[in-house]
C-alpha positions as CSV (number, residue, x, y, z in Angstrom):
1,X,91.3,71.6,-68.1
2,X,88.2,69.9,-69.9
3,X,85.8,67.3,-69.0
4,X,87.7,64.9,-70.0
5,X,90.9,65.3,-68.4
6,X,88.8,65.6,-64.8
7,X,87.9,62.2,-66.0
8,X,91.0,61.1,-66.5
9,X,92.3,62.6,-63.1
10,X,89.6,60.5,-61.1
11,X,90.2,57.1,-63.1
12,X,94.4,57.5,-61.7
13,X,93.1,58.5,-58.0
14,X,90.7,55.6,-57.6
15,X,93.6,53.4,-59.5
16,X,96.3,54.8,-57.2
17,X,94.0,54.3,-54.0
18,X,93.3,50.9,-54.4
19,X,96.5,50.1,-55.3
20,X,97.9,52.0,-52.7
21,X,95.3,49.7,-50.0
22,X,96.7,46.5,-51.8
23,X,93.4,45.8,-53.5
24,X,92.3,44.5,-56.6
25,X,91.1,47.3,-59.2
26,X,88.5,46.7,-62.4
27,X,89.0,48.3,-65.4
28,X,87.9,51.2,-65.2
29,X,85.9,53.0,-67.7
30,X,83.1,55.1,-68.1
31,X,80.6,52.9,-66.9
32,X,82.2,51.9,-64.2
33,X,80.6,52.8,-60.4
34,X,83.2,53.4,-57.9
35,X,80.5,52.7,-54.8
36,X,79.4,49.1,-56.0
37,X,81.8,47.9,-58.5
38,X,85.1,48.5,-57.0
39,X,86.5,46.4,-54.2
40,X,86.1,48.4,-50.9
41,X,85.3,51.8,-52.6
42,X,83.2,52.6,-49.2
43,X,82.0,55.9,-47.3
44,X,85.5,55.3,-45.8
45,X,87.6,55.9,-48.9
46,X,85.0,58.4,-50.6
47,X,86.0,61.2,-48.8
48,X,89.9,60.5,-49.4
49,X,89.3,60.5,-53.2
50,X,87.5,63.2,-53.5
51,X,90.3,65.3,-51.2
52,X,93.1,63.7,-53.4
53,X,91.2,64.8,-56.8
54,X,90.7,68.0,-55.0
55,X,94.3,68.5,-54.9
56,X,94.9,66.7,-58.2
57,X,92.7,69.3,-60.1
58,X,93.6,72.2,-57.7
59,X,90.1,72.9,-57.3
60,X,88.2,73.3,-53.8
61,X,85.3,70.3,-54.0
62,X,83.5,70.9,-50.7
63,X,83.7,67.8,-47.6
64,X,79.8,67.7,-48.0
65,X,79.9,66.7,-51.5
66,X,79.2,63.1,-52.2
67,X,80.5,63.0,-55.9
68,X,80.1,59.3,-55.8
69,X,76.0,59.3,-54.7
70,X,73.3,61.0,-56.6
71,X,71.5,62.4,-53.3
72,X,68.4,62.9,-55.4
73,X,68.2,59.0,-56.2
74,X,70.7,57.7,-53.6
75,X,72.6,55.6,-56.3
76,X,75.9,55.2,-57.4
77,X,77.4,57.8,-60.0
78,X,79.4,56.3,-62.7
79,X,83.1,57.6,-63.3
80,X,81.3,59.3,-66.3
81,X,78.8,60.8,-63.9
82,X,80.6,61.5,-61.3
83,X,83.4,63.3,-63.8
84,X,80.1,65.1,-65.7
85,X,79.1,66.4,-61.7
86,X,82.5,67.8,-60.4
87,X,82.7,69.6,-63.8
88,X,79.6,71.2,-63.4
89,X,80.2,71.8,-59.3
90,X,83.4,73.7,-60.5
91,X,81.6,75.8,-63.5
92,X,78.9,76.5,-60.4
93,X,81.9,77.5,-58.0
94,X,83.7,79.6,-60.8
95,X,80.5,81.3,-62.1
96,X,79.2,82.2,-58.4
97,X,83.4,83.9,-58.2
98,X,82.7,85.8,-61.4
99,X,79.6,87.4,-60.3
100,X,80.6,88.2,-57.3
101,X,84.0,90.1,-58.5
């Protein structure tokens, strides 16, 4: 899987989660920040998302992750941000595997 697929995985989960809560979804696009611009995309549903991408990508994203908040600047990640931060989580998670083989 590349970058861009991940992206593509978490645009359908945060489609399929607010449509699954019968709530109104944005386009989504690159720009777009889950926490902030979409309807009721709260520290609630974060959590949920990111298990459900989890499983989507078959890859372990740990529970105390906030892909959605830089904790450095405590804003809102964009869908392009937040795609470029689980990509480089999971190059982390598989290089720390490697070298320890």
């Amino acid at each position: 899987m590349d970058q861009n697929t991940l992206k593509q995985k978490l645009i359908a989960v945060i489609g399929q989660i607010q449509s699954a809560s019968g709530l109104p979804c944005p386009p989504l696009t690159d720009a777009t920040k889950p926490v902030g611009d979409i309807p009721k995309f709260d520290s609630k549903v974060w959590p949920v998302a990111t298990t459900i991408l989890a499983t989507e990508i078959d890859a372990p994203i740990p529970n105390d992750v906030n892909i959605f908040i830089d904790p450095a600047t405590k804003l809102p990640r964009s869908i392009d941000e937040t795609a470029s931060f689980v990509w480089q989580l999971l190059k982390k998670q598989a290089d720390t595997a490697a070298a320890t083989a």
